[in-house]
Backbone bond lengths (Angstrom), bond angles and torsions (degrees), N, CA, C in turn:
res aa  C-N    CA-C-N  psi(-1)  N-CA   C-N-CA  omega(-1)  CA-C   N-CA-C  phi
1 X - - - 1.474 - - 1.523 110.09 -
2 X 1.434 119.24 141.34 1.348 115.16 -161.61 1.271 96.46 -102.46
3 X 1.375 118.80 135.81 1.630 126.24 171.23 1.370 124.82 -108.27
4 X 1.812 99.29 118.76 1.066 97.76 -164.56 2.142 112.96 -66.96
5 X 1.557 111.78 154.77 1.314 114.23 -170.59 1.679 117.65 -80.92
6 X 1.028 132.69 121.66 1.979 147.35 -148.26 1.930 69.47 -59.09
7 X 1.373 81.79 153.47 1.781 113.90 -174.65 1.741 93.20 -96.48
8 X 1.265 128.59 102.06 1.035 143.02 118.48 2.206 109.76 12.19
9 X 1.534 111.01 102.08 1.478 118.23 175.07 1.540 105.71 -48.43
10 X 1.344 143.54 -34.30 0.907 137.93 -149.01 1.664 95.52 -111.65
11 X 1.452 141.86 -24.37 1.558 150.44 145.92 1.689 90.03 -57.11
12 X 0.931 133.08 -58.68 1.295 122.97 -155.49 2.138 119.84 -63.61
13 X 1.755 82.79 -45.03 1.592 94.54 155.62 1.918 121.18 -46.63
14 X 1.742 90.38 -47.31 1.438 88.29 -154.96 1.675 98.37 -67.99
15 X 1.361 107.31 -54.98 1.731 97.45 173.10 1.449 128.01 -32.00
16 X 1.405 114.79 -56.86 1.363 104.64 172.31 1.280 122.37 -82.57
17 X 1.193 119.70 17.29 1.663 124.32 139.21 1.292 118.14 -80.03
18 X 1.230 123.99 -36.23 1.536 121.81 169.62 1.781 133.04 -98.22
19 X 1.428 85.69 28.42 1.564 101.65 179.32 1.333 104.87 -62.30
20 X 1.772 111.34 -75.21 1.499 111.92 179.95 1.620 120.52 -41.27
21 X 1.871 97.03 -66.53 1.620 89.96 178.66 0.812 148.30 -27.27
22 X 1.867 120.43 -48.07 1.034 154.92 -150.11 2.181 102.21 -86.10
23 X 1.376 90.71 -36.82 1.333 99.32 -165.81 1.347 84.30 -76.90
24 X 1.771 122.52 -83.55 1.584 115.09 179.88 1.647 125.43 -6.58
25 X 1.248 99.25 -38.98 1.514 103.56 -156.90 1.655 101.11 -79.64
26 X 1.781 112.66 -45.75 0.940 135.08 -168.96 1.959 99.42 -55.22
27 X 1.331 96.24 -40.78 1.554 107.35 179.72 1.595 119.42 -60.69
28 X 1.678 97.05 -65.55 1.843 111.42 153.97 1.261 106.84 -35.17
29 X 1.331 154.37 -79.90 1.381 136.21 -150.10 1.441 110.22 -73.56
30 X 1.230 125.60 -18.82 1.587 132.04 179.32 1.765 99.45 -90.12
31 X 0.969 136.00 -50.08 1.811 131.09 162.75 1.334 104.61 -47.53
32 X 1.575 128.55 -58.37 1.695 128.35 -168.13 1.506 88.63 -51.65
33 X 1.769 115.15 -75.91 1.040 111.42 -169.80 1.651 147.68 -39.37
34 X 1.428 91.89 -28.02 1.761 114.30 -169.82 1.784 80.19 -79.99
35 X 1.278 98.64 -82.56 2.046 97.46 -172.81 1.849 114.74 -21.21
36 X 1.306 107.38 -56.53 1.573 123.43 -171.08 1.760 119.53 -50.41
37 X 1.626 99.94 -33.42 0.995 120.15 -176.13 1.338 113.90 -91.32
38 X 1.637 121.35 -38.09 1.679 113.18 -158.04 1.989 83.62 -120.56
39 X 1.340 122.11 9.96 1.769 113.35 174.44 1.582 91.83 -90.33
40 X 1.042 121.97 82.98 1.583 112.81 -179.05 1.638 101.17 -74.35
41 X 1.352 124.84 -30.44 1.288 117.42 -177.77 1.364 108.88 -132.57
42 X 1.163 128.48 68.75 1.274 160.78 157.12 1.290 115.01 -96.13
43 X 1.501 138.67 140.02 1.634 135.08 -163.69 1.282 98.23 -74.10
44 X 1.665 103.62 145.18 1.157 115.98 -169.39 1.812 107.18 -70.97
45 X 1.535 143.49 -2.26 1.079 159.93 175.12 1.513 94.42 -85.20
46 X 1.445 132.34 -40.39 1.523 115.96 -179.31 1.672 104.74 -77.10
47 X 1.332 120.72 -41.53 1.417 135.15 -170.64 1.869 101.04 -60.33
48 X 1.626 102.80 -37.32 1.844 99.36 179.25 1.473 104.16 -61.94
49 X 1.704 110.45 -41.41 1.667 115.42 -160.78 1.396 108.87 -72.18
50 X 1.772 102.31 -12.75 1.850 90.59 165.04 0.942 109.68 -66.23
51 X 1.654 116.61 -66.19 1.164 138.88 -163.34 1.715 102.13 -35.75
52 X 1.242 126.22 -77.20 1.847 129.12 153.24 1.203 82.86 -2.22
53 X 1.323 112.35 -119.13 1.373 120.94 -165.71 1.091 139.79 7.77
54 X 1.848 115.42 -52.36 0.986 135.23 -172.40 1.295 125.03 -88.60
55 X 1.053 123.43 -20.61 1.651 150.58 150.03 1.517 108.61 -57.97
56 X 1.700 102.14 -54.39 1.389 86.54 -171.02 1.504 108.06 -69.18
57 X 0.918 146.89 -74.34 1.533 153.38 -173.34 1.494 87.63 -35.06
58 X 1.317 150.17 -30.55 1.530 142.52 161.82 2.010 101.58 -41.49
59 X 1.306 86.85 -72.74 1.790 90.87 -177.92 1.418 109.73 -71.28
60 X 1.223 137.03 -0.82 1.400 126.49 164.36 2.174 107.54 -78.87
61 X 0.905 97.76 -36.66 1.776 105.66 -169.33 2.037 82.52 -91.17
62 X 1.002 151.16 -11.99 1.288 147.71 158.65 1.557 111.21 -70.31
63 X 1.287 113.52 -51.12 1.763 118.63 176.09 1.714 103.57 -65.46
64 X 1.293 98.47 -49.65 1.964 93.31 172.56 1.302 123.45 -70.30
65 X 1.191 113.86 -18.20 1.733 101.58 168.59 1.706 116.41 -99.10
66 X 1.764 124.31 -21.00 1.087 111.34 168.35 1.716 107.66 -69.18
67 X 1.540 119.63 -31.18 1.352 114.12 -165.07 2.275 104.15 -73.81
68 X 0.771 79.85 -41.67 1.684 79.94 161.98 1.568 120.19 -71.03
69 X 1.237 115.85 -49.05 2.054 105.41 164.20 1.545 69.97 -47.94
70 X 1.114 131.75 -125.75 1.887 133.18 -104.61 1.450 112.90 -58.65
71 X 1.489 118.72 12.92 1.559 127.41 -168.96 1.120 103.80 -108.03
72 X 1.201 102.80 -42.32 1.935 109.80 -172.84 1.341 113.99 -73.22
73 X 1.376 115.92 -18.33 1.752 119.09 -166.97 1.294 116.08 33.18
74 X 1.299 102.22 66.63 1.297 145.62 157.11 1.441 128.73 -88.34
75 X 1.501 133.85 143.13 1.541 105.68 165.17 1.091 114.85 -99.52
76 X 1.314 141.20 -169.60 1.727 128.41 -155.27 1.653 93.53 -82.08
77 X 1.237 130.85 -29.40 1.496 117.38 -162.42 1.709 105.75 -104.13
78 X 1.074 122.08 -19.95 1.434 118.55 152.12 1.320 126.46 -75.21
79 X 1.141 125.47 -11.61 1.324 152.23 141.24 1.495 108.09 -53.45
80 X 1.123 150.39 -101.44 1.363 158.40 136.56 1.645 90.13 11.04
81 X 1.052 128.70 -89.40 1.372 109.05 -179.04 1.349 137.27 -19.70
82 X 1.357 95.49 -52.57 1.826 107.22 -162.75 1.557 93.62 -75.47
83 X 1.508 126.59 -20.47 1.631 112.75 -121.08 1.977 85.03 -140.90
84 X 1.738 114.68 23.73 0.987 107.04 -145.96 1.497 116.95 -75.12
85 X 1.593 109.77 10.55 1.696 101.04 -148.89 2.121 69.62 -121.62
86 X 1.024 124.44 0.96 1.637 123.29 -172.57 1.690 94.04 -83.59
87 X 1.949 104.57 -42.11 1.662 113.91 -173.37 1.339 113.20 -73.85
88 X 1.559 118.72 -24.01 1.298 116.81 167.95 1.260 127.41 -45.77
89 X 1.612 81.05 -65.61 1.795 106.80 -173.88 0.858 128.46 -59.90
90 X 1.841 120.30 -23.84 1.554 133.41 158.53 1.705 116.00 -67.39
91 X 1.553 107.84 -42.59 1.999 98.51 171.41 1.351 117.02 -61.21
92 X 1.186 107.11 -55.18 1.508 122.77 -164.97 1.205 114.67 -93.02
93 X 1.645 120.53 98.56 1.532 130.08 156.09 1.514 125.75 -21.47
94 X 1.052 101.28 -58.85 1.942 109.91 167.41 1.302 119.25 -18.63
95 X 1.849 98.77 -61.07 1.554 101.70 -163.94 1.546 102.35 -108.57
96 X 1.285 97.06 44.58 2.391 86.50 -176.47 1.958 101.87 -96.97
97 X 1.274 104.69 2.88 1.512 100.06 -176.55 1.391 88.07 -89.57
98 X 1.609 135.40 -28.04 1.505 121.71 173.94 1.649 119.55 -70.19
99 X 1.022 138.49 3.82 1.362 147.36 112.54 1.544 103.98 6.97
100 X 1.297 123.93 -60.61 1.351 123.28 -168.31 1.611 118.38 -79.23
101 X 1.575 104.52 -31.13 1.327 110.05 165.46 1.838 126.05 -64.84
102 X 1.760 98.58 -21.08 1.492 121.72 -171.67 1.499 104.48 -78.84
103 X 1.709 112.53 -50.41 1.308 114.08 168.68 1.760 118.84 -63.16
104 X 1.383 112.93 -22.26 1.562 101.91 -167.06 1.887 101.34 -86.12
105 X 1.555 97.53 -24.67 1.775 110.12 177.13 1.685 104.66 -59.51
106 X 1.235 104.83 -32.39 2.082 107.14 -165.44 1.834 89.11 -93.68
107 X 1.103 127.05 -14.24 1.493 121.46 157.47 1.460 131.89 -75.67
108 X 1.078 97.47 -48.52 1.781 111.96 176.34 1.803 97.40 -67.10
109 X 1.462 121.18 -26.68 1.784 110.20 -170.09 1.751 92.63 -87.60
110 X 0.994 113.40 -41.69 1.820 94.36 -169.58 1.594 106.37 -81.53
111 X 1.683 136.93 18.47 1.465 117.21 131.05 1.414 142.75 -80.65
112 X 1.314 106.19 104.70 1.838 91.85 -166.68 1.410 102.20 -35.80
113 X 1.247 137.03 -61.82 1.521 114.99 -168.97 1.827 110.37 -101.02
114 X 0.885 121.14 104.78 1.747 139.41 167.56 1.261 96.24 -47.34
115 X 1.374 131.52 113.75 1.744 155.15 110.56 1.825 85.15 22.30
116 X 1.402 123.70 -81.33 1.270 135.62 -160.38 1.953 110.81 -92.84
117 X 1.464 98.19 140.15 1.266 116.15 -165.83 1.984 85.24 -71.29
118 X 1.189 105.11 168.94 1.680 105.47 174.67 1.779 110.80 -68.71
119 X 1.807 100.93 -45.02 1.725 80.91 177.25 1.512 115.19 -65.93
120 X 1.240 123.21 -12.70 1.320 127.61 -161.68 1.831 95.92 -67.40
121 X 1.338 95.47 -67.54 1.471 102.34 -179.68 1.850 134.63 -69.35
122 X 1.507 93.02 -7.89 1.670 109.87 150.68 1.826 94.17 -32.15
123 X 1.886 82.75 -85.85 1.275 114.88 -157.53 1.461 106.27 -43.90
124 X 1.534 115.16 -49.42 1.592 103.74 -167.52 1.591 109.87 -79.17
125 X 1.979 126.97 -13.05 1.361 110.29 162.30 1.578 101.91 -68.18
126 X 1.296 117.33 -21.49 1.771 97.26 178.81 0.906 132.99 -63.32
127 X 1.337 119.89 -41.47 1.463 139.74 156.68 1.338 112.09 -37.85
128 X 1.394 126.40 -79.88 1.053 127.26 176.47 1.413 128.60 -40.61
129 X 1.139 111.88 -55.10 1.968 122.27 174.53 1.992 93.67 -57.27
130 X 1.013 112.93 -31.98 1.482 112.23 -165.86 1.431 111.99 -54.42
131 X 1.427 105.78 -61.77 1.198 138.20 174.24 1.728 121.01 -59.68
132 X 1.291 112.53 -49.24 0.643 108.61 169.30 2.022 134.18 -65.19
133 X 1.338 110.97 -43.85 1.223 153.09 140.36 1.505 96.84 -1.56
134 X 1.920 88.22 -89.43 1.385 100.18 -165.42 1.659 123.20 -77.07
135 X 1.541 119.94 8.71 1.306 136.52 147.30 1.682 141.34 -78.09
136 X 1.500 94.93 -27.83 1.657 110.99 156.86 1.263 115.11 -69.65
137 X 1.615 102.69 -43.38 1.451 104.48 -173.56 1.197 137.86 -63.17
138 X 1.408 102.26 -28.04 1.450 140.71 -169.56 1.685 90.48 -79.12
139 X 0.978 124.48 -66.30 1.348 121.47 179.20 1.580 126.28 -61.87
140 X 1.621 109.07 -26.50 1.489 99.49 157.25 1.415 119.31 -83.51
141 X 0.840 132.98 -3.51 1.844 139.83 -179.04 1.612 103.05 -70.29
142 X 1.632 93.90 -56.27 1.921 118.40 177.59 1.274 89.99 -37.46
143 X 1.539 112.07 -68.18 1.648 112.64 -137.85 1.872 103.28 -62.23
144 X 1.216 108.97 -40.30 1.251 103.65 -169.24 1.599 104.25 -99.04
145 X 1.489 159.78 -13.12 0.731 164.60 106.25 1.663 128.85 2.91
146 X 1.319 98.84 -82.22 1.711 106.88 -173.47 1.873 115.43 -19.90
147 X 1.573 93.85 -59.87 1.319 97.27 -168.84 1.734 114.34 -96.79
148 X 0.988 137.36 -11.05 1.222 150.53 125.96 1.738 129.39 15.43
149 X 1.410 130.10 82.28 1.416 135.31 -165.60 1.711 93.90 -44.41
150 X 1.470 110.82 115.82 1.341 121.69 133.55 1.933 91.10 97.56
151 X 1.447 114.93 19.58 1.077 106.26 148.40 1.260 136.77 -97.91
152 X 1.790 126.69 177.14 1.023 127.22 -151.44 1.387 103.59 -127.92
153 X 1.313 120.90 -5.69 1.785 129.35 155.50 1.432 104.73 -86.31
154 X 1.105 111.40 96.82 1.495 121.90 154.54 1.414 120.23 -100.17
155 X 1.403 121.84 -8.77 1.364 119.73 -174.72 1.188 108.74 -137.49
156 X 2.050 133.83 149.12 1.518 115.45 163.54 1.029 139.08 -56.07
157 X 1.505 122.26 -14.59 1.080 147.58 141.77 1.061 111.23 -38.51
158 X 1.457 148.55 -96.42 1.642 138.54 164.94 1.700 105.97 -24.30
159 X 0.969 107.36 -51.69 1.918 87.73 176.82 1.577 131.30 -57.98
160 X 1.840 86.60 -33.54 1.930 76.48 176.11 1.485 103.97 -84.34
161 X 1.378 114.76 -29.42 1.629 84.62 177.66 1.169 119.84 -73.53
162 X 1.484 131.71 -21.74 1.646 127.62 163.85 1.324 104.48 -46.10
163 X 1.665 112.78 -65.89 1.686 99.00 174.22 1.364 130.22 -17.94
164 X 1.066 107.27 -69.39 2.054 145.02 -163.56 1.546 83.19 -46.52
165 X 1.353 101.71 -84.25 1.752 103.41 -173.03 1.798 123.11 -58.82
166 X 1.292 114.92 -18.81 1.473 125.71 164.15 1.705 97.86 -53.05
167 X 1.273 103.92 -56.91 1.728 109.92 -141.27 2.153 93.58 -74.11
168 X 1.536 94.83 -20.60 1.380 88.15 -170.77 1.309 110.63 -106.45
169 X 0.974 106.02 25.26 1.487 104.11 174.94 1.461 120.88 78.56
170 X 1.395 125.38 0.99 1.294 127.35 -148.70 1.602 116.07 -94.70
171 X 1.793 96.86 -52.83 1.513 100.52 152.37 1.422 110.69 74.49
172 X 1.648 135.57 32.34 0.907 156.88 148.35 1.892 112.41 -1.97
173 X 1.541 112.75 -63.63 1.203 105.23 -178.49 1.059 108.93 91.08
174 X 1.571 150.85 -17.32 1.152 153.84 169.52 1.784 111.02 -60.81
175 X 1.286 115.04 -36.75 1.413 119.06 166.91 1.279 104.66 -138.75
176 X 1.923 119.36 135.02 1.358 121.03 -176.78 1.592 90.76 -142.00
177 X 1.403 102.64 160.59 1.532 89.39 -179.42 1.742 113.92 -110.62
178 X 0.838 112.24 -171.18 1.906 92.92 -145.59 1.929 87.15 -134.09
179 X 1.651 130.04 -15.79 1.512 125.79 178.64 1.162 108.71 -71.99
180 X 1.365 134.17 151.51 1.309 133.33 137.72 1.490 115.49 -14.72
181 X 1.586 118.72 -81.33 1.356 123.20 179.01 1.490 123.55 -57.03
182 X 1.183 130.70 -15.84 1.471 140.17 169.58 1.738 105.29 -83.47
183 X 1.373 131.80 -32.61 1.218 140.44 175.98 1.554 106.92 -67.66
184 X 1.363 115.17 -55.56 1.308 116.57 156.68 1.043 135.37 -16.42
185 X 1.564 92.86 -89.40 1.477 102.10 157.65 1.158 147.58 -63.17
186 X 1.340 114.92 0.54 1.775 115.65 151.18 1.434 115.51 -76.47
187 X 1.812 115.80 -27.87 1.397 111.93 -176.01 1.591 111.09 -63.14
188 X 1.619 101.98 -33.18 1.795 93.36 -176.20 1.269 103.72 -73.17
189 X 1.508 130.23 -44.05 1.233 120.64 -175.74 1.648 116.43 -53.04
190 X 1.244 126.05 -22.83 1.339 119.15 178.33 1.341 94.89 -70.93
191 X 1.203 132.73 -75.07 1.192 140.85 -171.73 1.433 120.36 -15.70
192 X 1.652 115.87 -54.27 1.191 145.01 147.96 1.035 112.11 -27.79
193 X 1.432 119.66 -92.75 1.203 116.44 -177.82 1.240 138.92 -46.43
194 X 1.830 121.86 -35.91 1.232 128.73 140.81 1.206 132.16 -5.83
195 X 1.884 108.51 -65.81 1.397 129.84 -162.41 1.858 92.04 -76.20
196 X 1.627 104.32 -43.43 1.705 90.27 -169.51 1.305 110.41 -64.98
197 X 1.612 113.70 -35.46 1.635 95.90 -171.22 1.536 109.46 -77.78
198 X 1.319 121.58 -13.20 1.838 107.91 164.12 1.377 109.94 -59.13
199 X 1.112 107.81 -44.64 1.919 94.56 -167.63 1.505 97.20 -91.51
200 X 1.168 142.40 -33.67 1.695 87.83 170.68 1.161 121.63 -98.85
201 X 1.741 112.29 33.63 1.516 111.39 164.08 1.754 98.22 -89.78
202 X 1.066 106.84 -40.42 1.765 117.48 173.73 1.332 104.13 -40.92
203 X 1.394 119.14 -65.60 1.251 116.94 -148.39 1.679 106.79 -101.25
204 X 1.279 108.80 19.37 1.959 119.82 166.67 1.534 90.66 -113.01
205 X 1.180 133.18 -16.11 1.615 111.31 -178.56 1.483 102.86 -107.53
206 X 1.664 131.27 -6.63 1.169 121.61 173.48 1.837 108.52 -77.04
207 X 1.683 105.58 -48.41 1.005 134.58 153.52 1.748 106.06 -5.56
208 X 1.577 105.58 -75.19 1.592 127.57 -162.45 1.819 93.27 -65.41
209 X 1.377 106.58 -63.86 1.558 103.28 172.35 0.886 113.03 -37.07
210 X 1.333 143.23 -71.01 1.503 138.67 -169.16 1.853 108.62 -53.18
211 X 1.029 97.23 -60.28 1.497 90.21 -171.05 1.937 110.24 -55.88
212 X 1.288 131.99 -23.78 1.356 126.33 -175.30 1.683 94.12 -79.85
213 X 1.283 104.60 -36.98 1.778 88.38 -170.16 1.305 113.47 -84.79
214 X 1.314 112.36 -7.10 1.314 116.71 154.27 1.625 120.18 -50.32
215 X 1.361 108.77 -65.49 1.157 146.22 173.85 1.793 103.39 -33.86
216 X 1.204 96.45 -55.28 1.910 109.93 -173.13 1.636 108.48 -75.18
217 X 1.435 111.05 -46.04 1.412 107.03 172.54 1.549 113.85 -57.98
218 X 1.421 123.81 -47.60 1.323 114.52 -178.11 1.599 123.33 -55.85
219 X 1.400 106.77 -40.77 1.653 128.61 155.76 1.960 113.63 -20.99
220 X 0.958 102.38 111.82 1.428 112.68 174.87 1.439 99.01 -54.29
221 X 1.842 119.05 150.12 1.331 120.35 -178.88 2.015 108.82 -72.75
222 X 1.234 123.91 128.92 0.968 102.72 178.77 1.961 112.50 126.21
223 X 1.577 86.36 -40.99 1.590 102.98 -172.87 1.083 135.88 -104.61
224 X 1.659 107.75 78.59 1.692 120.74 -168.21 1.489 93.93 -115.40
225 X 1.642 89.66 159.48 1.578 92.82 168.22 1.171 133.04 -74.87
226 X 1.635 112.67 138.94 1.373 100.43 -160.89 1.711 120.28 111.53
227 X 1.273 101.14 -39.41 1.463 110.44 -173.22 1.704 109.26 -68.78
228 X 1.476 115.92 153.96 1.331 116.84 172.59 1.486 132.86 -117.24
């Protein structure tokens, strides 16, 4: 079992200095982005100030993850290990609005006792990554899609429900997207979605176990239903 390495007092400061920011920002690049993408006729001076935008909150989550490598005294690939869903979220545009789920995870770990039971918070990072996920996604499908010879997303509307059924596995077939980069990006979203519906199918049936044997231990010896 791999153990994760004690957080460094001076990483630990810096995170909860970059709780708020980090989240704002995470928010800013998902607003720049959503506007940038679906203002098709919006002045091309508001469409640059996404674009700004969207870069910048790029180099803001770049300054927070090199300034944490040199805090943690870590080396870059044990680092990358521990920290692997922080390295994602920094390559890949897709998933940088989950940033916010990353900051609310490094909140919920430094209360000794968590508001939320562990299946609870399975379920509510599922939710959250879900949603979130399948709203980036939805908007990169749009972007390269809509106008696209011989596709079948012409509207954001067709993207979130492509999303919806991407993320659930369901896969309808009524709209598929037909780019290279939209093909892509349905493959991660399956992938995704896959992994979410195991864990909170995992963690509602560990959930159910616990509570019956709960249930049975309290049970007098002797006293099942049925018995005479």
């Amino acid at each position: 079992m791999r153990v994760r390495p004690p957080i460094p007092p001076a990483q630990e400061r810096w995170d909860r200095w970059m709780e708020t920011p980090l989240t704002v920002t995470a928010l800013v690049f998902l607003a720049a982005y959503a506007v940038r993408i679906l203002g098709h006729h919006l002045p091309s001076g508001v469409r640059d100030l996404c674009l700004a935008l969207t870069f910048a909150s790029w180099a803001v989550f770049l300054v927070d993850y090199v300034v944490r490598l040199r805090l943690s005294g870590l080396g870059l690939l044990r680092f990358v290990r521990h920290h692997f869903l922080d390295t994602v979220v920094l390559v890949l545009p897709l998933l940088r609005p989950l940033r916010i789920v990353s900051v609310y995870d490094r909140m919920q770990r430094r209360h000794d006792q968590p508001r939320l039971t562990l299946h609870a918070r399975v379920m509510a990072y599922a939710g959250m990554t879900a949603c979130l996920l399948g709203f980036a996604g939805a908007l990169t499908v749009y972007e390269v899609e809509y106008d696209a010879p011989g596709s079948s997303i012409r509207t954001f509307g067709d993207a979130v429900w492509w999303a919806c059924a991407t993320l659930a596995t369901v896969g309808y077939g009524d709209v598929v997207p037909v780019t290279p980069l939209g093909r892509l990006t349905a493959v991660g979203m399956m992938g995704c979605g896959l992994a979410l519906l195991g864990a909170v199918t995992g963690s509602f049936s560990s959930w159910l176990i616990q509570a019956f044997t709960r249930d049975d231990e309290k049970r007098p010896p002797g006293d099942f239903p049925g018995a005479s």
